[in-house]
Biopython code that builds the backbone (N, CA, C, O; Angstrom):
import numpy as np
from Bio.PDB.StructureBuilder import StructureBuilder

atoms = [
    (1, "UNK", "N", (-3.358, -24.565, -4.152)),
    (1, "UNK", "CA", (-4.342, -24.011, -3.268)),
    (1, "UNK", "C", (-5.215, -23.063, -4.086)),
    (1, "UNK", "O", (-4.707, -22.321, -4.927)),
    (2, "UNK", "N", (-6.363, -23.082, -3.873)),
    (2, "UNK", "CA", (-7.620, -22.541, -4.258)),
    (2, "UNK", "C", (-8.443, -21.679, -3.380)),
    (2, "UNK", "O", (-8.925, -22.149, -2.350)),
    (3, "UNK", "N", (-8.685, -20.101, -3.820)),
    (3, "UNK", "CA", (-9.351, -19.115, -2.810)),
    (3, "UNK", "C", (-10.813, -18.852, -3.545)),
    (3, "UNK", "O", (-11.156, -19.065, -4.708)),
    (4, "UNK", "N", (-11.604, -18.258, -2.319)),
    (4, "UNK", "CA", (-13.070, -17.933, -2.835)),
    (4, "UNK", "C", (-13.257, -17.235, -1.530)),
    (4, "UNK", "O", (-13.036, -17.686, -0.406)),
    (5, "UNK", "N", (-13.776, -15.864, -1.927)),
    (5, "UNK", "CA", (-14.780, -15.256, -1.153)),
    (5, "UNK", "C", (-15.490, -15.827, -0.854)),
    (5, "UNK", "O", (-15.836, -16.627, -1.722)),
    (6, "UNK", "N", (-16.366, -15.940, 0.665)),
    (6, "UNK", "CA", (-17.417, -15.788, 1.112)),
    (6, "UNK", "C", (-18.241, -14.758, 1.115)),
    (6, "UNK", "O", (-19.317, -14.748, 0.517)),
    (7, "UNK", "N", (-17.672, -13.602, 1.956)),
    (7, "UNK", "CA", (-18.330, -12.366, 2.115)),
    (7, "UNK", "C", (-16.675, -11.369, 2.411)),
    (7, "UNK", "O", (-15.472, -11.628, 2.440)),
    (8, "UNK", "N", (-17.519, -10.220, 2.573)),
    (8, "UNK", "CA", (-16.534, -8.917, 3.115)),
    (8, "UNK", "C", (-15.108, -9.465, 4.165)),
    (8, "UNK", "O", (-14.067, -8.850, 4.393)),
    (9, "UNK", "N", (-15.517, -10.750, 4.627)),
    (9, "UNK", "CA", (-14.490, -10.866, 6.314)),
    (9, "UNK", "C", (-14.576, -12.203, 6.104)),
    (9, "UNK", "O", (-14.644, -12.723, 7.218)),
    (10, "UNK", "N", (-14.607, -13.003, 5.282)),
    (10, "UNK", "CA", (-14.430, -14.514, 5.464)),
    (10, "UNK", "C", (-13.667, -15.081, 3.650)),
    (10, "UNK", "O", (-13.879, -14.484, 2.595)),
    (11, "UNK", "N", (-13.026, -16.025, 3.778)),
    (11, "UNK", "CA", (-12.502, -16.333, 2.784)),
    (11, "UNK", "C", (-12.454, -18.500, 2.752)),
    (11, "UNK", "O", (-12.213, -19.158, 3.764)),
    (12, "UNK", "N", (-12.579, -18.765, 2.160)),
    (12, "UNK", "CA", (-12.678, -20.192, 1.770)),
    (12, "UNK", "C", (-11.467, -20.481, 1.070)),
    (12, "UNK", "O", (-11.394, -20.116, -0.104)),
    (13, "UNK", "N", (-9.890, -21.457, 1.931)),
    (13, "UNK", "CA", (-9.011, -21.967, 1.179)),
    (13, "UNK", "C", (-8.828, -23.188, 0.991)),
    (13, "UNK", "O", (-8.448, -23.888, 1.930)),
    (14, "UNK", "N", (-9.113, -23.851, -0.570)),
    (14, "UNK", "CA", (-9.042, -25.203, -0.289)),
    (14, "UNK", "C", (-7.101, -25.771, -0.523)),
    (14, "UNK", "O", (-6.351, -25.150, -1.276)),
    (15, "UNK", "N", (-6.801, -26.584, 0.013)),
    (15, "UNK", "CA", (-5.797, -27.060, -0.049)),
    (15, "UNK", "C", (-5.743, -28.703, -0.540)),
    (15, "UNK", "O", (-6.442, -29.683, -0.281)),
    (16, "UNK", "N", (-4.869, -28.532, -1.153)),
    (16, "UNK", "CA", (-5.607, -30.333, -2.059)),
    (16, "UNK", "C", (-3.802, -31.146, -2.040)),
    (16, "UNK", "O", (-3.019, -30.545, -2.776)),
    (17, "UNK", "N", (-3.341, -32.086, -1.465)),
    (17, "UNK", "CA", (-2.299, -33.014, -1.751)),
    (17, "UNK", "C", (-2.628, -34.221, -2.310)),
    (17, "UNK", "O", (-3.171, -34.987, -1.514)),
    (18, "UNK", "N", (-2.440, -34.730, -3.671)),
    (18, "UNK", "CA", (-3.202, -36.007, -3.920)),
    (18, "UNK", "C", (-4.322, -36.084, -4.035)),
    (18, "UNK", "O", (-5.041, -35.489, -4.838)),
    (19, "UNK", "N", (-4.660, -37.003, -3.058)),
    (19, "UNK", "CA", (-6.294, -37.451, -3.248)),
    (19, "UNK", "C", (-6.708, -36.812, -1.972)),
    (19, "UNK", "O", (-7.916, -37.039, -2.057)),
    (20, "UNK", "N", (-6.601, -36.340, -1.140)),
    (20, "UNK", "CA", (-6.398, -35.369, 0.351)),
    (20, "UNK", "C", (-7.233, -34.154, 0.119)),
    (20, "UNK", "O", (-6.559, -33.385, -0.566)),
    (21, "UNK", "N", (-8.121, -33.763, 0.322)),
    (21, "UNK", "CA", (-8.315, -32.538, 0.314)),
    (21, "UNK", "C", (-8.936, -31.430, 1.453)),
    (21, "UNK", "O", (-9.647, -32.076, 2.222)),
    (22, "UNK", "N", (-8.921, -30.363, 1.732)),
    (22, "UNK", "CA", (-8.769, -29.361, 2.895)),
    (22, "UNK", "C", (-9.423, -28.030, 2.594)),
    (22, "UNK", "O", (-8.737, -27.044, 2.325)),
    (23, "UNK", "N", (-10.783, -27.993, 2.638)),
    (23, "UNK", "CA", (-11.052, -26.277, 2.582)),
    (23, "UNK", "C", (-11.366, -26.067, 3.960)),
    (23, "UNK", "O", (-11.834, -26.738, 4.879)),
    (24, "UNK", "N", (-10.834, -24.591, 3.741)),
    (24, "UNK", "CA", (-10.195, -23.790, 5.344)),
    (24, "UNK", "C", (-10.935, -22.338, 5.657)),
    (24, "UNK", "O", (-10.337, -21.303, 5.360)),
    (25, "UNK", "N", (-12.175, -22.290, 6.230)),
    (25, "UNK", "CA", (-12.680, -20.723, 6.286)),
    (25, "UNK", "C", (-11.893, -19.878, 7.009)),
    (25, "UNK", "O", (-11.771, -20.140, 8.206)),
    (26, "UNK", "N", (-11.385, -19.019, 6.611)),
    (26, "UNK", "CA", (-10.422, -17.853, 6.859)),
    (26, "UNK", "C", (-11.320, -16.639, 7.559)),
    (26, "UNK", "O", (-11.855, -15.936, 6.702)),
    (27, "UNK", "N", (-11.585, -16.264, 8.845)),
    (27, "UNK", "CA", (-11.994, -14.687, 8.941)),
    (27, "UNK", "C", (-11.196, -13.825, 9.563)),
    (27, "UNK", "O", (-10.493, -14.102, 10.535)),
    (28, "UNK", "N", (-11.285, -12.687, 8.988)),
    (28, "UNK", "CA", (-10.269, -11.091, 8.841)),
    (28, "UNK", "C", (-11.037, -10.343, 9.641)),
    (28, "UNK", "O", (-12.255, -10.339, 9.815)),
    (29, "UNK", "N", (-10.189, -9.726, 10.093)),
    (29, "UNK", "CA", (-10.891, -8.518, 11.434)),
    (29, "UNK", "C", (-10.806, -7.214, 9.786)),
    (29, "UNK", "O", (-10.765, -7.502, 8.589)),
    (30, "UNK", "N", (-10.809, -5.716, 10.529)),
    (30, "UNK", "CA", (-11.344, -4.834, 9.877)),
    (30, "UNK", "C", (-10.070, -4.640, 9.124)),
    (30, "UNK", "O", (-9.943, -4.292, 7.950)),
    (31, "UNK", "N", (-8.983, -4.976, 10.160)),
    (31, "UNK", "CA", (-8.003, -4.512, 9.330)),
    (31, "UNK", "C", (-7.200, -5.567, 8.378)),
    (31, "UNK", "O", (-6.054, -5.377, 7.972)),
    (32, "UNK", "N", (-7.988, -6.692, 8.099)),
    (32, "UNK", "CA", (-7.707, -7.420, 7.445)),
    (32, "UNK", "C", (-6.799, -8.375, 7.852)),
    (32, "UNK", "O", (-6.384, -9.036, 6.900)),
    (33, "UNK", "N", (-6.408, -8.641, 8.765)),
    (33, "UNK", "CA", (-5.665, -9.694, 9.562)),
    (33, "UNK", "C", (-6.569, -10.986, 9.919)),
    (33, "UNK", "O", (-7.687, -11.065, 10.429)),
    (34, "UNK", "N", (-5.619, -12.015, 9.436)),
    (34, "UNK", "CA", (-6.639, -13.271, 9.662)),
    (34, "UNK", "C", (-7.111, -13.701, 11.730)),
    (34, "UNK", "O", (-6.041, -14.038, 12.238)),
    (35, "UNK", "N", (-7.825, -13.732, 12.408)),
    (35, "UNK", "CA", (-8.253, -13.761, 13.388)),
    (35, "UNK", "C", (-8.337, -15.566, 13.853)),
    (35, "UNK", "O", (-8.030, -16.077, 14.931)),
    (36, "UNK", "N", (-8.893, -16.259, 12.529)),
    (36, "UNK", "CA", (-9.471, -17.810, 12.874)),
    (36, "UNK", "C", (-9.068, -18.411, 11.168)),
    (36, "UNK", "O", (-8.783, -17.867, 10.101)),
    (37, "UNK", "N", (-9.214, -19.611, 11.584)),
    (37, "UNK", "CA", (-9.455, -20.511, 10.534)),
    (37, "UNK", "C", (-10.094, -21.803, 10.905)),
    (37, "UNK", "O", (-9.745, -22.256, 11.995)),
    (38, "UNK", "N", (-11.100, -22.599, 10.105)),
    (38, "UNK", "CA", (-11.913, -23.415, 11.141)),
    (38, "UNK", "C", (-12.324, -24.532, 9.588)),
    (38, "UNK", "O", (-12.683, -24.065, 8.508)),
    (39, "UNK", "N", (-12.156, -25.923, 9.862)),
    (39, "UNK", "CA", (-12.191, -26.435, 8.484)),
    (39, "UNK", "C", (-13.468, -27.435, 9.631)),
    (39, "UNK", "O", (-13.329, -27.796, 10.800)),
    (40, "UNK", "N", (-14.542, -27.605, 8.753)),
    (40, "UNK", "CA", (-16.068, -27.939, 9.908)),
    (40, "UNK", "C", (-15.710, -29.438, 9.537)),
    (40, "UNK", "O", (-16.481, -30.066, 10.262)),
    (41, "UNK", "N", (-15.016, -30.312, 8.856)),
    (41, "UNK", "CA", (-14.869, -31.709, 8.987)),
    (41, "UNK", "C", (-12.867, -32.363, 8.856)),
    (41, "UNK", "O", (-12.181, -32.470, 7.840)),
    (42, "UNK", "N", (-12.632, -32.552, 9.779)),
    (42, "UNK", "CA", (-11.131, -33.222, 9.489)),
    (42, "UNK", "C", (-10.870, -34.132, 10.567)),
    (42, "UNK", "O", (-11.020, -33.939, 11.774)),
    (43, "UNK", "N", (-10.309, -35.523, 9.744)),
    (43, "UNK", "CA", (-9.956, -36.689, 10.862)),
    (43, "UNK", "C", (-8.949, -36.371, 12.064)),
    (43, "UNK", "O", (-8.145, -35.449, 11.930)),
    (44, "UNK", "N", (-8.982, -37.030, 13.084)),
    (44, "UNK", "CA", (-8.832, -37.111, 14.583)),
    (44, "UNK", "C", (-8.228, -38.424, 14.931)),
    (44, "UNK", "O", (-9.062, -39.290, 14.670)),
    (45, "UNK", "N", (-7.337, -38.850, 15.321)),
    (45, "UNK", "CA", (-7.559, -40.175, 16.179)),
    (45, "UNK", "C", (-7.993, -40.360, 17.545)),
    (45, "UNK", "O", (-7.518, -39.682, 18.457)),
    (46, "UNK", "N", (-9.009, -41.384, 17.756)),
    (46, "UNK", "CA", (-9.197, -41.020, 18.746)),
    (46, "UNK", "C", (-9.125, -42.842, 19.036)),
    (46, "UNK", "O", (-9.528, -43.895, 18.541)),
    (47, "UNK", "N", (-8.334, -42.334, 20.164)),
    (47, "UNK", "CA", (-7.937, -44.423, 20.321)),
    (47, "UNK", "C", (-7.357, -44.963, 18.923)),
    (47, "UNK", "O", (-6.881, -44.117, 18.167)),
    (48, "UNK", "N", (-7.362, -45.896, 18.646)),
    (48, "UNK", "CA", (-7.188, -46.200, 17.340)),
    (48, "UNK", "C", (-8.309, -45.997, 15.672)),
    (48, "UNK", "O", (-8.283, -46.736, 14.689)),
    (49, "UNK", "N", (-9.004, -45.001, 15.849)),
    (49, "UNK", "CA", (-10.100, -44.597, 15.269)),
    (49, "UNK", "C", (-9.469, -43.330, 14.625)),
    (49, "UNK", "O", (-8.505, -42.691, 15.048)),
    (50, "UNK", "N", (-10.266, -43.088, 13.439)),
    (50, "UNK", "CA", (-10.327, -42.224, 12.862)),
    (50, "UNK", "C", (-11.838, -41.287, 12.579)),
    (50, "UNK", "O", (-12.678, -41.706, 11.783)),
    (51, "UNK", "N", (-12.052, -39.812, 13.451)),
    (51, "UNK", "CA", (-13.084, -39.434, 13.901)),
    (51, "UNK", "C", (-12.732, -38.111, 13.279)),
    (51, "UNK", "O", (-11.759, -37.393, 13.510)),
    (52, "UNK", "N", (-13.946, -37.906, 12.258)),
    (52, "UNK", "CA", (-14.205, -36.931, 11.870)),
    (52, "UNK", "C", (-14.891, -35.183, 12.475)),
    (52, "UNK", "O", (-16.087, -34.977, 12.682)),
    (53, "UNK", "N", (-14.125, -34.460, 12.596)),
    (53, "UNK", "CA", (-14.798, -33.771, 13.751)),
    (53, "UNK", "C", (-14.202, -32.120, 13.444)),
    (53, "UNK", "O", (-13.034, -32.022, 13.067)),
    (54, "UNK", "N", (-14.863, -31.114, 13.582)),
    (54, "UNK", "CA", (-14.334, -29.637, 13.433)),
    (54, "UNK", "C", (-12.825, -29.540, 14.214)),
    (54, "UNK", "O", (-12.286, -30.253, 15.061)),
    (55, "UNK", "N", (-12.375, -28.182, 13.438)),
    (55, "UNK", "CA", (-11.203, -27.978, 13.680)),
    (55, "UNK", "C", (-10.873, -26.600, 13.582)),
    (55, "UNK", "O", (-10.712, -26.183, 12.435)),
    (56, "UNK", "N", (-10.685, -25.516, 14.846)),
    (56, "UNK", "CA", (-10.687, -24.235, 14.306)),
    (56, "UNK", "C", (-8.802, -23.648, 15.262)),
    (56, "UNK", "O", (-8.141, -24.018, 16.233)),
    (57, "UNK", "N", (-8.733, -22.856, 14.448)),
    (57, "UNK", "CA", (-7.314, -22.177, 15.127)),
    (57, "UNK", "C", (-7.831, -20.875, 15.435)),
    (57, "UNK", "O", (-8.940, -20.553, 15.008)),
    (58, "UNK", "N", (-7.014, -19.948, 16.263)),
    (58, "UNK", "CA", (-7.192, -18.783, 16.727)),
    (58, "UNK", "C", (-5.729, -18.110, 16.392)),
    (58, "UNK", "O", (-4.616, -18.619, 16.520)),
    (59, "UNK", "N", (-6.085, -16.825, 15.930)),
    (59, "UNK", "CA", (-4.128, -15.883, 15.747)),
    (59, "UNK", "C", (-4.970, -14.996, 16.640)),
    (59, "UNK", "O", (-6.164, -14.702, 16.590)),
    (60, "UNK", "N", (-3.893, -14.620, 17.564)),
    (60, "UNK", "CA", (-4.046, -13.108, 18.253)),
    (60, "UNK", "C", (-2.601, -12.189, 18.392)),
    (60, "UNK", "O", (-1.471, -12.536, 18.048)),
    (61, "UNK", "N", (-2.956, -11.128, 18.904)),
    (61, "UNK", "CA", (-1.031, -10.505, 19.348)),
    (61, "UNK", "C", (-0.481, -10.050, 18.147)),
    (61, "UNK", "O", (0.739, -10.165, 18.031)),
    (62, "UNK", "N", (-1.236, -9.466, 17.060)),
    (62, "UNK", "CA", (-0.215, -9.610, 16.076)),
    (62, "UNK", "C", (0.602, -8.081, 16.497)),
    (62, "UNK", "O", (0.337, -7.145, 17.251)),
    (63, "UNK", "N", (1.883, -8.470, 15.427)),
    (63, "UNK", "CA", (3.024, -7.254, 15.619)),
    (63, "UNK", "C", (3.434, -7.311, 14.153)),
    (63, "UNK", "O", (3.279, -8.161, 13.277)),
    (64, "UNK", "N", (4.185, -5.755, 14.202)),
    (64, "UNK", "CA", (5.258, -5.957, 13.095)),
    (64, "UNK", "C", (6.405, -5.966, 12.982)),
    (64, "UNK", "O", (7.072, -5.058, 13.478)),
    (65, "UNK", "N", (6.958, -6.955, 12.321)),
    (65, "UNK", "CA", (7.922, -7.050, 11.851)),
    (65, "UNK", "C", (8.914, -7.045, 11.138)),
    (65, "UNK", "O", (8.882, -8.196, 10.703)),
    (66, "UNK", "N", (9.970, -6.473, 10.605)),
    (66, "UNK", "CA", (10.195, -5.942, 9.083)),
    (66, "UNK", "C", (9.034, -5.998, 8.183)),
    (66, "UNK", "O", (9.034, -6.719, 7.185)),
    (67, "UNK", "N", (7.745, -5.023, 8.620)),
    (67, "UNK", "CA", (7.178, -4.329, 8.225)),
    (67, "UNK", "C", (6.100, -5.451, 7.377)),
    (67, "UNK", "O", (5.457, -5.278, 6.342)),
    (68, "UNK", "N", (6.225, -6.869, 8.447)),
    (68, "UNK", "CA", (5.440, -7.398, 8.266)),
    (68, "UNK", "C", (4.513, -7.972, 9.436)),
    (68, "UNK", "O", (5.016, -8.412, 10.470)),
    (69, "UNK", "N", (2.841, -7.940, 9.174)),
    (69, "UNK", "CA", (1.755, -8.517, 10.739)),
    (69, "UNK", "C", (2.071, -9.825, 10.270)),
    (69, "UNK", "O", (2.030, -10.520, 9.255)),
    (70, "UNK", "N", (2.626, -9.858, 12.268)),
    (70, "UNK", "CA", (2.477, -11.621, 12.297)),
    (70, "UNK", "C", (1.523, -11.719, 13.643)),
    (70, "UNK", "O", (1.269, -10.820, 14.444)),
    (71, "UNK", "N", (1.089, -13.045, 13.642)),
    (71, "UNK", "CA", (0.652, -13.305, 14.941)),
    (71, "UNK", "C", (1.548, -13.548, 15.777)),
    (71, "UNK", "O", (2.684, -13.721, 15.334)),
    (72, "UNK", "N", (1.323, -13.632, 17.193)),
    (72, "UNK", "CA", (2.621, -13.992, 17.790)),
    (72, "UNK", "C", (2.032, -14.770, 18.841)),
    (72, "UNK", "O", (2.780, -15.008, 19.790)),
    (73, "UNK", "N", (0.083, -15.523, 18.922)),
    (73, "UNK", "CA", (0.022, -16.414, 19.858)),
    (73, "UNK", "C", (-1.031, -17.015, 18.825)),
    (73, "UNK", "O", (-1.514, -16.380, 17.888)),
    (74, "UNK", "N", (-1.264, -18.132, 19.094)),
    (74, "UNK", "CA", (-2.102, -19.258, 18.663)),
    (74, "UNK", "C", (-2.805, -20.087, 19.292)),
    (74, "UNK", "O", (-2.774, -19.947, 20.515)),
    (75, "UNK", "N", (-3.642, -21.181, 18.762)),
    (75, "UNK", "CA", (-4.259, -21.923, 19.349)),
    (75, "UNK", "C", (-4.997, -22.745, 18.679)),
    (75, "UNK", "O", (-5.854, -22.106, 18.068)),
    (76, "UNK", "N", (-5.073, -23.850, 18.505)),
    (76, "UNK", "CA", (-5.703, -24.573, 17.550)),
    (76, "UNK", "C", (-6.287, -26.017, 18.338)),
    (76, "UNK", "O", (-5.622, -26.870, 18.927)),
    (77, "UNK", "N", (-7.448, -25.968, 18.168)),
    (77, "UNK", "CA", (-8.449, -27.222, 18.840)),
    (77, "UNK", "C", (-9.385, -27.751, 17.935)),
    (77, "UNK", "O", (-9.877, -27.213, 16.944)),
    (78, "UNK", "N", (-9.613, -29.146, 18.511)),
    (78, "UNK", "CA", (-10.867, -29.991, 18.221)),
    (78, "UNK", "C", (-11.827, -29.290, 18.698)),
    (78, "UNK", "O", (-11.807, -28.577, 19.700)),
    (79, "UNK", "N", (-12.914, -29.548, 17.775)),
    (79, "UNK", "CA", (-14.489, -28.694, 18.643)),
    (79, "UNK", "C", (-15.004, -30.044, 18.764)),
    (79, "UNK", "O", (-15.364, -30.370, 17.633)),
    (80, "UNK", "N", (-15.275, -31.254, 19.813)),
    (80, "UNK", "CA", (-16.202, -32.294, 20.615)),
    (80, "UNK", "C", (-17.050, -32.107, 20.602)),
    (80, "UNK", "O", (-17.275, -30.907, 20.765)),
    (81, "UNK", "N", (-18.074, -32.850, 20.447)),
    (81, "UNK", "CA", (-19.362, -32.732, 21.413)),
    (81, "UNK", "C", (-19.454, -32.568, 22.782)),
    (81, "UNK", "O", (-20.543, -32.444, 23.343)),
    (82, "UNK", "N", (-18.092, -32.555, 23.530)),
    (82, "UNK", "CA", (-18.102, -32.121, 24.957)),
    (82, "UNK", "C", (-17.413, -30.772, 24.831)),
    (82, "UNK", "O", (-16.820, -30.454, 25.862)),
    (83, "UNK", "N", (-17.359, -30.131, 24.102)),
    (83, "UNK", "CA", (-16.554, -28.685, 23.860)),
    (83, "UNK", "C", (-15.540, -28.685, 23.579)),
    (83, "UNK", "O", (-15.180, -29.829, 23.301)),
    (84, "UNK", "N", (-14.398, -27.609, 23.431)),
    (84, "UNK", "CA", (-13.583, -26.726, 22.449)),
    (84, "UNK", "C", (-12.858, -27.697, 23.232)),
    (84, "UNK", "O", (-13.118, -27.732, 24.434)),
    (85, "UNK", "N", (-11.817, -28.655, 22.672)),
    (85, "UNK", "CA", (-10.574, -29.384, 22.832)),
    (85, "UNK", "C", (-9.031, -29.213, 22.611)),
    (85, "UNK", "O", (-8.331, -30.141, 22.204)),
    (86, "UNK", "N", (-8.340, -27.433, 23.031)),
    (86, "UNK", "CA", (-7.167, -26.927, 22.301)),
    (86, "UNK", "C", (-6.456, -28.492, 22.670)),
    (86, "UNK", "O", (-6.703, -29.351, 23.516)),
    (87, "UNK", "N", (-5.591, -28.378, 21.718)),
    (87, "UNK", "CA", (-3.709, -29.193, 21.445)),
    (87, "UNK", "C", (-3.039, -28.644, 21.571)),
    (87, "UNK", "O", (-2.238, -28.800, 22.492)),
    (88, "UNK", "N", (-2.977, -27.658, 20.699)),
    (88, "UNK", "CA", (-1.455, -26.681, 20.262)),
    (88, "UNK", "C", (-2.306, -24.914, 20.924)),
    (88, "UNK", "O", (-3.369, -24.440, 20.522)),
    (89, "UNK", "N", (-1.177, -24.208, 22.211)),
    (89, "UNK", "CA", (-1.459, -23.200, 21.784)),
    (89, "UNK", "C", (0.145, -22.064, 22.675)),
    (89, "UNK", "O", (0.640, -22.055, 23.802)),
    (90, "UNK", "N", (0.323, -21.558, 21.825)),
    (90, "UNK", "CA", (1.469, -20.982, 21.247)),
    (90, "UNK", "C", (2.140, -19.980, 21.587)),
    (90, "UNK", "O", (1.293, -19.128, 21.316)),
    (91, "UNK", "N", (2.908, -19.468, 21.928)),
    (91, "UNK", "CA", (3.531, -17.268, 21.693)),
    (91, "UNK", "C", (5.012, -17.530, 21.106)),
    (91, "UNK", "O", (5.870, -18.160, 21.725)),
    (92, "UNK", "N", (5.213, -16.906, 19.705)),
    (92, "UNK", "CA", (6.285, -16.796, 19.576)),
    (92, "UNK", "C", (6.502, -16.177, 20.220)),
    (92, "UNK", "O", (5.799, -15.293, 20.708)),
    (93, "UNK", "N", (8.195, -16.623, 20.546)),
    (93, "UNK", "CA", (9.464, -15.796, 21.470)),
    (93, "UNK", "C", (10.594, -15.211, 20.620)),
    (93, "UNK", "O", (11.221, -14.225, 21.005)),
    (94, "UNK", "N", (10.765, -15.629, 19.835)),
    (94, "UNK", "CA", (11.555, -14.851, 18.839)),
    (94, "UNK", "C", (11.470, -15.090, 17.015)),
    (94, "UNK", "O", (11.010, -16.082, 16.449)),
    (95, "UNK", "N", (11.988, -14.011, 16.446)),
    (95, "UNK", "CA", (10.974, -14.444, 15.092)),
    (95, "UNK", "C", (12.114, -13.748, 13.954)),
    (95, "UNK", "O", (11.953, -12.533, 14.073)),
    (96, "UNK", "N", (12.982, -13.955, 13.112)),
    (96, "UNK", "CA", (13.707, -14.233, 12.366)),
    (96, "UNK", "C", (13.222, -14.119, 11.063)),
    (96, "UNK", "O", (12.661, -15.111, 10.598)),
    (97, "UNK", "N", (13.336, -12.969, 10.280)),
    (97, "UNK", "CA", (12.798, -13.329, 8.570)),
    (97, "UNK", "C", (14.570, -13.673, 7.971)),
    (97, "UNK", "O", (15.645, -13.512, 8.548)),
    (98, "UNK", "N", (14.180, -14.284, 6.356)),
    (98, "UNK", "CA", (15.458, -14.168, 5.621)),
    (98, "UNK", "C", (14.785, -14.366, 4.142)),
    (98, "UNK", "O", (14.193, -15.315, 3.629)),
    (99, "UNK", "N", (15.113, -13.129, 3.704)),
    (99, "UNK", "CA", (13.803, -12.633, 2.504)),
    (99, "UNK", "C", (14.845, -13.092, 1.277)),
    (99, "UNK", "O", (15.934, -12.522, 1.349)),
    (100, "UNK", "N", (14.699, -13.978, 0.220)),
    (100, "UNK", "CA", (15.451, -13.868, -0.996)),
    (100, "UNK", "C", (15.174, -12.842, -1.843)),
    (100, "UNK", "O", (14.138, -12.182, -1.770)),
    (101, "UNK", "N", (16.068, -12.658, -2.674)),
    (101, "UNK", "CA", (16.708, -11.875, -3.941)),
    (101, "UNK", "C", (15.418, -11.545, -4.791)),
    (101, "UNK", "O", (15.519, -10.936, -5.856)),
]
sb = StructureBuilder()
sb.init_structure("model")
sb.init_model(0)
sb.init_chain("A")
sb.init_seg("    ")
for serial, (resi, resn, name, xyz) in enumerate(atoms, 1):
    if name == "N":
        sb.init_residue(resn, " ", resi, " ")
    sb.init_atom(name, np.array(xyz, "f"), 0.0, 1.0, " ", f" {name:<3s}", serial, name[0])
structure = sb.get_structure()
C-alpha cells in the first residue's frame, strides 16, 4: 500500500493485489480521525454485469479503547445514478484487542 497527501484533511491510499488495483481518498476531521473513504470508480455486479460505479464508507461513534480511536458504526454504499445505495452499515457491540510482544 501506497500513501499521498492531498491536502491538510484528505489522504490518497492506493492498494494494489496483483494486477488489481484500489486508490482510496481518506478524509480526517480536525482531530485527525478518518470520517469517509470513497474510491470514485470500483466494479459492482449488477445482474450478471460488472458496473463500474463510486464507492464511499462512512466511520462515526468513535471511542477509546485501550487507548485506542475506533469507530464503532459504519456504512458503506454504492453512489447510483439514482442515489446513495448503503449495503453494509454497522455498530460494533463488543470489541476485543490482543496486542503482540
Amino acid at each position: 500500500m501506497r500513501g499521498e497527501a492531498v491536502d491538510d484533511h484528505s489522504a490518497n491510499a492506493t492498494v494494489v493485489d496483483g494486477p488489481i488495483s484500489l486508490t482510496l481518498l481518506f478524509r480526517f476531521d480536525a482531530a485527525g480521525l478518518s470520517g469517509s473513504f470513497r474510491a470514485e470508480s470500483r466494479g459492482s455486479m449488477v445482474g450478471d454485469m460488472t458496473v463500474m460505479a463510486p464507492w464511499e464508507g462512512l466511520w462515526s461513534n468513535y471511542q477509546t479503547r485501550d487507548s485506542v480511536q475506533v469507530p464503532f458504526t459504519g456504512e458503506v454504499a454504492w453512489m447510483r445514478p439514482e442515489g446513495r445505495r448503503p449495503y453494509f452499515i454497522g455498530t460494533v457491540r463488543s470489541l476485543t484487542f490482543e496486542f503482540s510482544p
